[in-house]
N, C-alpha and C positions, 0 to 999 in steps of 0.2 A: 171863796173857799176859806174857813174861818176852822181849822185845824195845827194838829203839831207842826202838819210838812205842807205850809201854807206857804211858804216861798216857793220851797223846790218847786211845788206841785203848779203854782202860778206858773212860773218860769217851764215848765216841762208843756204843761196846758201849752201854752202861747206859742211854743215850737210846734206841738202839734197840731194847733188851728191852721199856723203858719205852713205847715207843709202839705196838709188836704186844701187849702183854700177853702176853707170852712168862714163866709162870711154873714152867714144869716144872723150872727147878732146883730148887724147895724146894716138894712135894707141900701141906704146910699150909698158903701162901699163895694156891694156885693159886685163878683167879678163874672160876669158871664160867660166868661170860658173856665170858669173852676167849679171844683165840688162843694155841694154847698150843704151837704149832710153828713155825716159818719156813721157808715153801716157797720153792723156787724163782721162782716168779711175784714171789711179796713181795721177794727180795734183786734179780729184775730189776729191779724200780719204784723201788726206792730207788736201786739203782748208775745207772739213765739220769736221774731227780732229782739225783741227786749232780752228776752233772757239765752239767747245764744249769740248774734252776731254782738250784740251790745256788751253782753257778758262777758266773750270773750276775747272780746277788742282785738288789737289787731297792733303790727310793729313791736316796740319796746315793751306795751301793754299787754301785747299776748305773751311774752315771754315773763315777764313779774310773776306771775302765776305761778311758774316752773322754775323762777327761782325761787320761790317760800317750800316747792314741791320737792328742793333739791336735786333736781335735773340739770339747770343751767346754772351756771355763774355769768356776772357780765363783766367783763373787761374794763368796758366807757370809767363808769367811777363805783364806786364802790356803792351799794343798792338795797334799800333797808330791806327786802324780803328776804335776801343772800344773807342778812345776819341776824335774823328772826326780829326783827321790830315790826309788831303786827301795829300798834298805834292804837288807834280809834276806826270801827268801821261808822259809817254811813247810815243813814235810816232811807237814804234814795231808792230802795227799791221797792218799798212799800207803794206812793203815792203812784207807782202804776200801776196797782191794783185796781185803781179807780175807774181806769178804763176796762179793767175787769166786769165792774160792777154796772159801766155805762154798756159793754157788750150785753150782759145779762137782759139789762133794762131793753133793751133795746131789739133782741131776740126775741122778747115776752110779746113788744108790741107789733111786732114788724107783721105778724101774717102769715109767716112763712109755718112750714108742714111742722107739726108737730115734733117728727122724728129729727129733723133737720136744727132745731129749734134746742132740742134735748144734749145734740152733740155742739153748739155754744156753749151751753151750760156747761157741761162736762167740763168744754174747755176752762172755762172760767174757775170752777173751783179744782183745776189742776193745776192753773198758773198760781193762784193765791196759797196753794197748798206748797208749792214747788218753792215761792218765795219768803215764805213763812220759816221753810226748813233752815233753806241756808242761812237766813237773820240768827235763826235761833242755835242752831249750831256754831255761829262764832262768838255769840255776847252771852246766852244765858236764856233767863223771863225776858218778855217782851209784849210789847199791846198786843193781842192779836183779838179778844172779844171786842174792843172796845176802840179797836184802831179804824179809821177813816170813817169815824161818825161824824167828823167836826161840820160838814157838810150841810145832811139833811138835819142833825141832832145838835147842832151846836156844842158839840161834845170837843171841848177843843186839847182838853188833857187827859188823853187814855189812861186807862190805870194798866200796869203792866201783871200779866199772866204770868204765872208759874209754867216752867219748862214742863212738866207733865203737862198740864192742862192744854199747852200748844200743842203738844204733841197729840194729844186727843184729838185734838180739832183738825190738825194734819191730815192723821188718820181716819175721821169720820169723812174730811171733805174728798180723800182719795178715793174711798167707796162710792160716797156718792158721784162723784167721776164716772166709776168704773160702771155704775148702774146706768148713768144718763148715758154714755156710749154706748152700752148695749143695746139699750132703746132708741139709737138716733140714726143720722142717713151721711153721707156724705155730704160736705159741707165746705163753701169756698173761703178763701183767704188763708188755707194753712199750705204752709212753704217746706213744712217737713214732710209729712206722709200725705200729702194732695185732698186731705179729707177724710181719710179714710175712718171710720170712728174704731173700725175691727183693728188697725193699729194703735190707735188711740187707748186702746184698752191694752194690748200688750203695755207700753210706756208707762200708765198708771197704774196698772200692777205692778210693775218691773220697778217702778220707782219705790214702791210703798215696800219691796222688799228691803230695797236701800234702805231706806226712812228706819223701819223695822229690825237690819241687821246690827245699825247704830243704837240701840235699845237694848243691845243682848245683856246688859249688867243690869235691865229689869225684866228678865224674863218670868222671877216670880211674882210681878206685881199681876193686881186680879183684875184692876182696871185695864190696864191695857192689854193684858191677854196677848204680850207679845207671839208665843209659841201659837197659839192655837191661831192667830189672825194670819201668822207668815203660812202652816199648814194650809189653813183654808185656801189661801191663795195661790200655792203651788199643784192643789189636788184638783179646784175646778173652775181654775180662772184663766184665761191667755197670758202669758207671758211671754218676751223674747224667747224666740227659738233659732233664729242667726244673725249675719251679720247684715240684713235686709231689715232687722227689726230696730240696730239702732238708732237713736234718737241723736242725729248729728247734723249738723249744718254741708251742707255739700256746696264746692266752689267750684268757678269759672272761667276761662277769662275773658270777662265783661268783664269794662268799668265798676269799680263798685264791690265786685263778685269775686276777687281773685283773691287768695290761701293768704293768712294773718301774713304772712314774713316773707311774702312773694318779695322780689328785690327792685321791681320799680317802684318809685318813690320811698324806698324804702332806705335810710339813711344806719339802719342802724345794723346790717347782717353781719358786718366783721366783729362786734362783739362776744355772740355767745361761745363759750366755752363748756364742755360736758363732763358732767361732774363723776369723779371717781364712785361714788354710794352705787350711779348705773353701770357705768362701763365697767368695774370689777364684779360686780355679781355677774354681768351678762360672762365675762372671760372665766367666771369660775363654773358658768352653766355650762359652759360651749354652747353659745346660743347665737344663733346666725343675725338674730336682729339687730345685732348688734353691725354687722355692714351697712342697715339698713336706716338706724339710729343717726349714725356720727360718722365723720370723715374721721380716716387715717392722720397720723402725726406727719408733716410734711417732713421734720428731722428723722423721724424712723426711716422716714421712704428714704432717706438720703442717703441714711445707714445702711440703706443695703433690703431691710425688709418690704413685702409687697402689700398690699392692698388687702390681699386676700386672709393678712396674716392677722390673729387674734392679739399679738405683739405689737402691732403696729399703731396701736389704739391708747392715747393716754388720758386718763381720767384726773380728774384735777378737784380737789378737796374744795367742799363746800365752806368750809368753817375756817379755810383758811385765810391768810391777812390779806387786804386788798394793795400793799405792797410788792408783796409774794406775787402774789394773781399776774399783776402787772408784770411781773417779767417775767413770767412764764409764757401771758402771753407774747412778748417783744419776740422772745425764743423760738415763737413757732409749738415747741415742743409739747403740743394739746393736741386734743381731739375737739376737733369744731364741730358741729351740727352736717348732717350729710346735706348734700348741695338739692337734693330734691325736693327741700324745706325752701329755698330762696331760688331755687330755675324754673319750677316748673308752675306757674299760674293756678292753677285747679289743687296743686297739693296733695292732700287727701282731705278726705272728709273731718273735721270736728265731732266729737261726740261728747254730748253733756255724761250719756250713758250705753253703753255696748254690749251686748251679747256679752263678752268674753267678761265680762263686772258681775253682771248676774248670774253665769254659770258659776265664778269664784264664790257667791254671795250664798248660790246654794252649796258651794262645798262645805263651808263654814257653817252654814245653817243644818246640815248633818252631823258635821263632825260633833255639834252643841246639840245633838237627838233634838233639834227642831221638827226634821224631815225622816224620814224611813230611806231614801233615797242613798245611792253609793257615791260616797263624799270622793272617791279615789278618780270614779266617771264623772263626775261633773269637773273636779281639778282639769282633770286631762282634756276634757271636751272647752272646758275658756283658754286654756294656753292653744289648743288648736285654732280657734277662735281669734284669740289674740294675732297669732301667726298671719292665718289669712288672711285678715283683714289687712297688714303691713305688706303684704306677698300683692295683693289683689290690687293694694293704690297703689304700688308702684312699677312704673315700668320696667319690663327685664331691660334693660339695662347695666354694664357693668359699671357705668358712670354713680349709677343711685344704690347697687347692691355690692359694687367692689369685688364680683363674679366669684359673689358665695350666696348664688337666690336658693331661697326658701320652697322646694320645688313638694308636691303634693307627699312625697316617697318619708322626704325629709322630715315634713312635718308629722306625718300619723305617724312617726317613729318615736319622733322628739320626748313623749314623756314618759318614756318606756325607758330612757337613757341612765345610767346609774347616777348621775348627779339630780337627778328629776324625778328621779321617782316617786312616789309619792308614800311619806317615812309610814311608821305603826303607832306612833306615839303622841297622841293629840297636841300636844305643846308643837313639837314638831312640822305637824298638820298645820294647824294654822296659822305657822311660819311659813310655811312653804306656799300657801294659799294667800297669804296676805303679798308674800317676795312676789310671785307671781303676775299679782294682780298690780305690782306698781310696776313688773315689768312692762305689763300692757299701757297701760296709761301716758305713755313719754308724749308729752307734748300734747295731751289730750286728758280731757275730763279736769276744767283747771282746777285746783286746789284741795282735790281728792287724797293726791299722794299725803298732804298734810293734814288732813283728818283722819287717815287709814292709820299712820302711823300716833296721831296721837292717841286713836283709842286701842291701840294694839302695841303699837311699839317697833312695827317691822316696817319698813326694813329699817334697821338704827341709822339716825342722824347724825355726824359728829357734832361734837358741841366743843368749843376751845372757848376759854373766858378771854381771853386775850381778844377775839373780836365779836364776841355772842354780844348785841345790845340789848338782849332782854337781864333782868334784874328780879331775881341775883342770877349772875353771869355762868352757875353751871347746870341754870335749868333751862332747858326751850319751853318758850312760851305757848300757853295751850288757848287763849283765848284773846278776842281784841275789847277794845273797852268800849262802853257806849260814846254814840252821837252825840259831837258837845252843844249840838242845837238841842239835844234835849236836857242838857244841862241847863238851859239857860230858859226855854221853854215848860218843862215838864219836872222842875227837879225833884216836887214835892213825891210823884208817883217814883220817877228812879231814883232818888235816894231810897224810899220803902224798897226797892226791888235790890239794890246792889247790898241793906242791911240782911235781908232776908237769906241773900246769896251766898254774899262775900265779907261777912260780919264788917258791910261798910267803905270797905275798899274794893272799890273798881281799879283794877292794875290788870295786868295780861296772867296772873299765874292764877287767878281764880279757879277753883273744881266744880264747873256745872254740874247740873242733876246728872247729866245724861252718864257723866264721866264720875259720878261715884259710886 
């Protein structure tokens, strides 16, 4: 492999020979009780693994996420996403694209039914589409024409894309997704929707709204035809229509299979502490998820209040010193994470993307005359959304809801209630639509709440200089810098890209295309 991500990709390779028993490159090794080929089905399992269980890792891992999302704080020691130091991302998720391109190869040759064949594909430029986004949403340009040629093209220094132009190709590879599942059959190896390709198509739709709603500051441009590509999509394509449609990882207890922060083997659950940005919006909503969220303040309860009481609940500043932190934790006097996050094995489900995201995504897409559609009904139909989905994973239980559940009456009332209603005044609107949509997301969809609020601004962050480690210390950081292997590999192409960008300086406070 004679490319940029020629180590990782060795090293990533060689795990996965290693774990199929893939020995037909050297006939004397070969193991006769192993697999000695890699099908299709097998590089599906791994590329939808890659980007959910791998993505959203698991223990201390799964909760980083949620601290840069300002959900959690950790106690253990003080934790650079808790204080915005986003650093350098990674270029590691590209060189699984390869097995992208080895599923493709290998669909083409295999035999198998045309239709069956088509929804590989599909898969394939959904995963390279999926991880294209996220690269480029945190650093800027990025290779994407010209990335993982080093291979067949000896192309070993990509030249880096312009954030339109990825975006383009995003968007064209989602279509053609959304084409080859219409034309395709059920198909094995996928671990989220069993095959189905009619799901397959709501997901790549429902994604490409995402993709599309992070563009709204190009709605005039004539290339990408934001407006008219999101319409199209909403008038005669399948998208999420419940909570059966989202795109999430579902647990177990099997070995292997059980909820990121299940508490065996798990060393670290006395940590999280939940941050005041959630638990005071949810007290000023009157909103029930909040039983469902976070444990009670063990000191409240002592004081006299119950469980059930909206008092009883303390939220603890994100931006605060990790001094501070510390003894608030010693004190007790916090709201930790409710106990059905670390007792119950199965958990709930993960979701990359939810039903109740894309109803929000079409409020928002109304309220910007994207849609014809009634932006006040879709608000209300994702917070219901959101509801059941937290009502439906967890047992009635007073132990998990602290005997304020979320009963069917409760819910079709809730955004009818005067704190929720849904305002008249579009600034308003999509406050209430954005607050909304980070309600849903606690512990889910990692790293969203930090993109939602950086192209929006809701729900606000604090920011205290005294421990913000981004510079200068009274702005949050809106992006991470490049891979220093490509510093060291590629500078000639990302120096061009970060002049073009960031007049030269790559640092975290640069204004991507997307974000001017």
């Amino acid at each position: 492999m004679k490319s940029i991500f020629k180590k990782r990709f060795l090293a990533g390779a060689a795990a996965f020979l290693c774990l199929f028993s893939c020995a037909d490159l050297d006939k004397i090794n070969t193991n006769p009780d192993g697999i000695n080929t890699v099908s299709s089905q097998m590089l599906a399992t791994k590329l939808i693994l890659d980007i959910t269980r791998t993505d959203i890792s698991s223990t201390k891992g799964f909760m980083r996420h949620f601290m840069l999302d300002k959900y959690i704080l950790w106690s253990e020691f003080a934790e650079s996403p808790q204080y915005n130091d986003l650093g350098r991302v990674g270029f590691g998720t590209l060189p699984r694209l390869i097995d992208a391109a080895k599923m493709m190869e290998i669909a083409e040759a295999s035999g198998i039914d045309e239709s069956e064949k088509n929804s590989y594909l599909g898969l394939a430029h959904f995963i390279r589409a999926y991880n294209f986004f996220y690269l480029t949403i945190k650093v800027g340009d990025i290779p994407y024409s010209e990335a993982l040629m080093g291979e067949d093209e000896n192309h070993v220094k990509p030249k880096y894309d312009t954030q339109k132009e990825v975006f383009l190709g995003i968007l064209d590879e989602l279509e053609q997704a959304d084409q080859l599942f219409a034309n395709g059959s059920s198909f094995d190896g996928d671990i989220i929707y069993d095959g189905n390709p009619v799901q397959w198509r709501k997901m790549v739709n429902s994604f490409a709204l995402q993709v599309l709603i992070n563009l709204y500051k190009k709605e005039g441009d004539s290339d990408l035809q934001v407006k008219q590509r999101f319409s199209n999509i909403v008038a005669g394509k399948p998208i999420f229509e419940s909570n059966d449609d989202n795109f999430s990882l579902v647990y177990s207890d099997v070995e292997n299979q059980k909820y990121p922060f299940f508490k065996d083997g798990n060393q670290f659950t006395i940590y999280p502490v939940v941050s005041s940005v959630l638990i005071d919006k949810l007290k000023e909503l009157n909103d029930y998820r909040l039983f469902y969220y976070a444990a009670p303040s063990s000191v409240k309860l002592e004081g006299g209040q119950t469980a059930s009481d909206f008092d009883a609940y303390v939220g603890v500043d994100p931006a605060i010193e990790y001094s501070a932190l510390s003894a608030i934790a010693s004190s007790k006097d916090y709201s930790d994470i409710n106990d059905r996050y670390k007792e119950l094995p199965e958990g709930e489900p993960v979701y990359l993307l939810s039903n109740a995201q894309v109803q929000f995504i079409l409020a928002e897409a109304a309220v910007r005359g994207w849609i014809s559609g009634d932006a006040e009904t879709y608000y209300s139909n994702g917070i219901k959304s959101a509801m059941r989905f937290v009502a439906d994973n967890t047992p009635d239980d007073v132990a998990y809801h602290h005997g304020m559940p979320m009963d069917d009456s409760y819910i079709e009332s809730y955004p009818e209630t005067p704190e929720v209603k849904f305002a008249s005044g579009m600034n308003e609107q999509i406050e209430q639509i954005i607050t909304q949509k980070y309600l849903s997301t606690f512990l889910q969809s990692p790293e969203n709440a930090f993109f939602e609020n950086r192209r929006t601004g809701y729900p606000g962050f604090p920011i205290n200089p005294a421990t913000n480690e981004n510079l200068p210390s009274d702005k949050l950081p809106v992006r991470w810098m490049y891979d220093s292997d490509e510093v060291r590999y590629n500078k000639e192409n990302l120096d061009e890209a970060v002049n073009r960008q960031y007049n030269g300086v790559d640092d975290n406070n640069g204004i991507m295309w997307i974000l001017q």
